[in-house]
N, C-alpha and C positions, 0 to 999 in steps of 0.2 A: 161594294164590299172590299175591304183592304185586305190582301195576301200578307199576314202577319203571321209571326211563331206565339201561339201560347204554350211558357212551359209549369208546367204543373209539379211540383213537388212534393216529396212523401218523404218523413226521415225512417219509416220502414213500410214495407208492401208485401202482404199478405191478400190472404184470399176471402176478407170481406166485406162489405155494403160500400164503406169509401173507396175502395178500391176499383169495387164495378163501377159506381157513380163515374169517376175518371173515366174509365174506358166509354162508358155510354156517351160522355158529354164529349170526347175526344172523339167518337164517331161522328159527330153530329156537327161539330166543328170543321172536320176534315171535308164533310159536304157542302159547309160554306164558305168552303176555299181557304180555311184555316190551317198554319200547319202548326205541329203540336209535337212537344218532347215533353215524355215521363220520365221526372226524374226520381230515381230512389238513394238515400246513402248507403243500403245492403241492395245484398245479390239477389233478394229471394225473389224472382218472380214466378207466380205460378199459369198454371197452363192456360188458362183462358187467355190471355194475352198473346196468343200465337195465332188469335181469329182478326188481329187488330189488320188494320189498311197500312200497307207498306207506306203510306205518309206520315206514319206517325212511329217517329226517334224513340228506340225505351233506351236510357242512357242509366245505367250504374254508374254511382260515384267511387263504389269500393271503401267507404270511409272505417279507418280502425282509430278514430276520436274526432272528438266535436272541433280541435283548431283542423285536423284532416278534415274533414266536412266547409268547413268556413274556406278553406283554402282551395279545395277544389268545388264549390258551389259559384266562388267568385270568380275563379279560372274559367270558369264556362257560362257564365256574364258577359264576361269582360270580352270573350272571344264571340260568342251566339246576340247578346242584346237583343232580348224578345221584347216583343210588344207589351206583355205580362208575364211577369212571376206570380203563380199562385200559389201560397201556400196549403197545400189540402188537407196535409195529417201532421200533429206534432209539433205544433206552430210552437206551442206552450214550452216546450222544451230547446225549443232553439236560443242562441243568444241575441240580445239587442245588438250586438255590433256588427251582426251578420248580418239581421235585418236592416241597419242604417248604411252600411255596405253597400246591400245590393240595391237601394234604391237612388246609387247613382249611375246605373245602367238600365234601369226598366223601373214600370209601374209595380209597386207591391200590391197584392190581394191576398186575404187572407179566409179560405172556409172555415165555420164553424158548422160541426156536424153533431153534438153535442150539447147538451146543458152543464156544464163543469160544477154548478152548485149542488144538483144531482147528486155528482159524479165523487165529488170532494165528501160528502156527509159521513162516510164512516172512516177517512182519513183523520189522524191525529188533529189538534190543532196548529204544528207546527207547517204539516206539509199543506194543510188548509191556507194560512198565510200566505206559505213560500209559493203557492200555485196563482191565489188573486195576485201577488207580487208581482211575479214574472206574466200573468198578463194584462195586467195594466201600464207595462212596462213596455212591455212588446209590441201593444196595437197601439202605441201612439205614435209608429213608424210606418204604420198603415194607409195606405192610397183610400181602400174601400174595405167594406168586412162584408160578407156574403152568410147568411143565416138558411139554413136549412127548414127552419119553421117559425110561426112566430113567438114560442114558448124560449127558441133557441136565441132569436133578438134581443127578448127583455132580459134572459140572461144576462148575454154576454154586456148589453148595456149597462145593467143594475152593476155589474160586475167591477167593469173598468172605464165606467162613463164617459166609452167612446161617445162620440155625439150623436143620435139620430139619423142625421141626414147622412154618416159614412156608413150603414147599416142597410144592407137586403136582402128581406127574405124571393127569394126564387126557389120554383119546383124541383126538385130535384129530376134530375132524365134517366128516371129509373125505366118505363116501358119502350123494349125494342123490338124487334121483330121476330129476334130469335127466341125469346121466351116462347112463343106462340109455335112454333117449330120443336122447340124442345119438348114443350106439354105434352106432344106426341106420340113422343119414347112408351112402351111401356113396362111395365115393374117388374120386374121377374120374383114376386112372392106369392104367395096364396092369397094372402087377407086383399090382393088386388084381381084374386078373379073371382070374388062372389060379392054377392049384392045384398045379402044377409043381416049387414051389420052398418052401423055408421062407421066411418072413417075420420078420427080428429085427428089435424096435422099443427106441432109446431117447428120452427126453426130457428137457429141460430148458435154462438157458441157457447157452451156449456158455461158460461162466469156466471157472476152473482145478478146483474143486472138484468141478464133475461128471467131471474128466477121462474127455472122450470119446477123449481119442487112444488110451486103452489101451481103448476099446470097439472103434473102427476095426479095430488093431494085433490083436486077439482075432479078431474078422469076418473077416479075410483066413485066419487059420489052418483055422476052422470054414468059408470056403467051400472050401476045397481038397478038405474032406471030404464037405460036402454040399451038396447044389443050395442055395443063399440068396441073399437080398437083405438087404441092412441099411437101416433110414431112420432119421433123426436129427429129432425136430422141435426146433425152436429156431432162437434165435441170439445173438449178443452177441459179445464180442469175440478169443475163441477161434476165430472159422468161418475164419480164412485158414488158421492152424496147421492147424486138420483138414482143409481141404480140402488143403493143402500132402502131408499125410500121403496122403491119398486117391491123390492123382497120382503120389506117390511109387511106392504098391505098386499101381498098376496096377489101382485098385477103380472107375474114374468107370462103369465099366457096372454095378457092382454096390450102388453106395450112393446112397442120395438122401437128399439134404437141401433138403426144404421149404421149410425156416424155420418161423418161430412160426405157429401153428393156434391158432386160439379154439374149436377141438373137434378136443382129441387124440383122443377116444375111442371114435370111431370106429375110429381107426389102432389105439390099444388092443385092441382089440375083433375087428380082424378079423388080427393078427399071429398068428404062434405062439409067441412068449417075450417077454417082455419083462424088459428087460437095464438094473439099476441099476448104475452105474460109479462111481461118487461116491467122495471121498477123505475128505469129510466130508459130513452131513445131522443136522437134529434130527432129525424123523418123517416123511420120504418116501412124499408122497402120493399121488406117480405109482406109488408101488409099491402102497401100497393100492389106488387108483383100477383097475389095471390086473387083480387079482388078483379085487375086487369085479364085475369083468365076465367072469370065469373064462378068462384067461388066463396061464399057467403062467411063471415068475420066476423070475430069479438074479440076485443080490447082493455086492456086495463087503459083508464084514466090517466097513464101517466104522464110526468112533461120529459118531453114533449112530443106532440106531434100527431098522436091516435086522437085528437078531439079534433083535429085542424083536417087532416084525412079524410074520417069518417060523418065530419060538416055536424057536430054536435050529437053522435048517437045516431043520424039520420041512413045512416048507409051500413050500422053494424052495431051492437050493444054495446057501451064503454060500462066497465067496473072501475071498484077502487082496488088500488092495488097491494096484490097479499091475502086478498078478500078469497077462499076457495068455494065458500056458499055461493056466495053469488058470481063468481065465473063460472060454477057448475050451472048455476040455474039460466047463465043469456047461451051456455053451449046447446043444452036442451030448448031453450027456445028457439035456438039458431037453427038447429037440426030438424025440430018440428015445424017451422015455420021460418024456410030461407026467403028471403030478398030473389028475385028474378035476378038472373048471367048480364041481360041488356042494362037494367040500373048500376049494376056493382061497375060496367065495365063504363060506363058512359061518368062516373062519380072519380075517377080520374084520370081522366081524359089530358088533364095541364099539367101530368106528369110522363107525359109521352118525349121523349128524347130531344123529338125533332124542338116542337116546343117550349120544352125548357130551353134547351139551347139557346132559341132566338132571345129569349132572354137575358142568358150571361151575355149574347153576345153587345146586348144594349151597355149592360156591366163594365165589359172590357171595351165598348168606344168603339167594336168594329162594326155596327150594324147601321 
């Protein structure tokens, strides 16, 4: 094993799924003798970052513009010379001369966590262009490209016909230890100390692409039929639309929304479905997360990543997405007829930290 620096890069850090993915894979790193610097070009880091291992650097750039960014991205190159540069969030927005830059001090890598076709559909046509543009543009300055799923591969290849062979999909090192620790915690509400009713959880932030309204719009039909609660954690800028929807159909006694939780997993943990809604995801990690603490799942169809997950249907019902009939009707199946804690948790098993890890580390040449 080579004592090498992987540094990992973000052009902003916020508090979610690629952000954890960093930390998990940086733990997992640091115990094969990896050392590891986060880099972000803003200050924001949030709190879970203060569990990390004193071997791992979190460096702010402080950037107030993209030549400030280029100049101090390069300045700590030119001084650190890591074994890899990862790019993790924002690649798409970076410049190519950043990128041809820095690959005369270290290997480029770039994550894709994302389907960007997806992502781009209700974009104009100009910014549709200008997005395939800049990354066709940008990954041909690329060492290797790391795919989060395989929905998330043929993307980004269809896209900017990287070639195949510079393409990986690897597991994401979504399961750690402390989820299991977390789960623990318990809720300080009512609807968590009686047994009376089912419990439907979903999670994520409040935008278009997780559409919650068609989770909402599904909840109303499945409580007609059976005693439930629905809770939402999150937020962002979709919470008036759903609450709007909420009052509409008459749910404010039967839904709750929290807001954002720095431990879903308790709520994970002590639900009985847990319900992806999503129009698009790379690899959805609330749906690992939730499945790794043996609790029973249903999915929209989307790309990508809930059909690669759930192994065709076999580990959780997949719908089409937008669909509220029939996400109502695999919740109710869900609830009537879960899947056993030992299946759901043994189904993904190759997204446990340590494991994926060993992975990138085949990726980055240290293993």
């Amino acid at each position: 094993m080579k004592k090498a620096k992987v540094s990992i890069f973000f052009s902003s850090f916020d508090r979610g799924g690629a952000e954890k993915i960093a930390v998990n894979l940086s733990k997992g790193l640091v115990i094969n003798g990896v050392y590891v610097d986060i880099l972000t070009a803003n200050t924001l880091i949030p709190s879970f970052l203060s569990f990390l291992s004193s071997s791992i650097r979190l460096i702010s750039l402080s950037c107030n513009s993209k030549v400030d960014l280029e100049r101090k991205l390069i300045a700590y190159l030119e001084e650190t010379k890591p074994w890899v540069l990862v790019f993790w969030k924002g690649f798409e927005r970076l410049s190519a001369d950043l990128i041809k830059r820095s690959k005369n001090y270290t290997k480029i890598i770039v994550r894709v966590g994302t389907t960007f076709t997806e992502r781009d559909k209700n974009r104009n046509i100009i910014k549709r262009l200008f997005s395939k543009l800049v990354l066709k543009r940008n990954i041909k300055f690329i060492d290797k490209t790391i795919a989060v799923s395989k929905g998330v591969a043929e993307d980004i290849i269809k896209l900017t016909k990287v070639p195949k062979e510079k393409v990986y999909i690897l597991p994401n090192p979504t399961i750690v230890p402390e989820i299991f620790d977390m789960a623990k915690e318990e809720i300080d509400h009512e609807w968590f100390r009686k047994k009376d009713f089912f419990k439907v959880l979903g999670v994520g932030g409040f935008r278009r692409s997780k559409d919650f309204p068609t989770l909402v719009k599904a909840f109303d039909i499945v409580r007609k039929k059976l005693s439930a609660r629905l809770i939402i954690l999150g937020d962002g800028r979709q919470r008036r639309k759903i609450e709007s929807i909420i009052d509409k159909l008459n749910l404010k006694d039967y839904v709750w929304l929290p807001g954002f939780k720095e431990n879903p997993y308790s709520f994970m943990e002590k639900s009985d479905v847990f319900v992806l809604s999503s129009k698009w995801e790379g690899c959805p990690n609330v749906l690992i997360e939730s499945m790794a603490l043996g609790t029973p799942v249903v999915s929209t169809d989307c790309p990508s990543g809930p059909r690669e997950i759930l192994c065709d249907g076999r580990y959780g019902i997949l719908v089409p997405v937008g669909d509220k009939e029939k996400l109502a009707d695999a919740i109710i199946k869900t609830l009537t007829n879960p899947l056993p804690e030992d299946v759901l948790k043994k189904a993904v098993k190759k997204y446990d930290y340590i494991e994926s890890t060993k992975a990138y580390l085949k990726i980055f040449e240290l293993y």
